[in-house]
Steps between C-alpha positions, in 0.01 A plus 500: 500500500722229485791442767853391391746386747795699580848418323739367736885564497582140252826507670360412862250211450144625685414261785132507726578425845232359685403567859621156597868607449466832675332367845769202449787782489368739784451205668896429495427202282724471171627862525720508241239422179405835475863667503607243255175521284556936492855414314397380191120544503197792534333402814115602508181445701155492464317779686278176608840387654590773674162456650526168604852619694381812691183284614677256648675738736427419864783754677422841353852617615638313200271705240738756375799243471256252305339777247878636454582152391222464256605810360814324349206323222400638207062488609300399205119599525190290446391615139189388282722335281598297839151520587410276149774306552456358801148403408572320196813353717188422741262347223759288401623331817145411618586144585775648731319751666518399826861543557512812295401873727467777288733707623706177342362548189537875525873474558516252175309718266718760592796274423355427202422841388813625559694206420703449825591158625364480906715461729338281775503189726171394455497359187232254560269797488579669172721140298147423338465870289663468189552826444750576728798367571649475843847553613 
């Protein structure tokens, strides 16, 4: 059975926000992307993102205020189609390997699938994958 993405609202452009911009933002750092992002865009995670966030929680006081916050995103799951994806995104980028984790190249073949630009900081990890494009 074959899996089609969902259709987005074309009026809001559909953005992936990766986990570097959410840790930056609870963090107090550059607290105003996100507001200003939500007023003309879709914001959405990767279930691998909201991963990466809850793990790196040291104070557990902070847990309910953190998963409320990642509540705001849209969560996309990890689908075979994503699955493929990221291998042949993997298979292709070979040379590069080293500086590429796969939960980096799960995040891009779910940009890719859906067609989202990422929203990220660490560009250096995902500027060699042609098919995505980063915002």
């Amino acid at each position: 059975m074959s899996e089609t993405p969902p259709i987005y609202d074309t009026s809001r452009k559909p953005l992936l926000v990766d986990s570097d911009i959410l840790i930056n933002h609870l963090n107090g750092h550059n607290t105003g992307l996100i507001p200003s992002l939500s007023k003309t865009a879709d914001l959405h995670i990767s279930v691998l993102t909201e991963y990466e966030v809850l793990i790196g929680i040291q104070d557990p006081s902070i847990l309910d205020s953190v998963i409320n916050f990642l509540n705001f995103f849209e969560k996309l799951p990890v689908t075979a189609v994503i699955s493929r994806k990221a291998s042949e995104i993997a298979a292709s980028s070979k040379p590069m390997q080293s500086a590429l984790k796969p939960m980096d190249v799960l995040i891009a073949a779910t940009c890719a699938v859906h067609k989202m630009p990422l929203v990220t900081n660490n560009k250096k990890h995902f500027k060699q994958i042609k098919e995505i494009v980063l915002y």
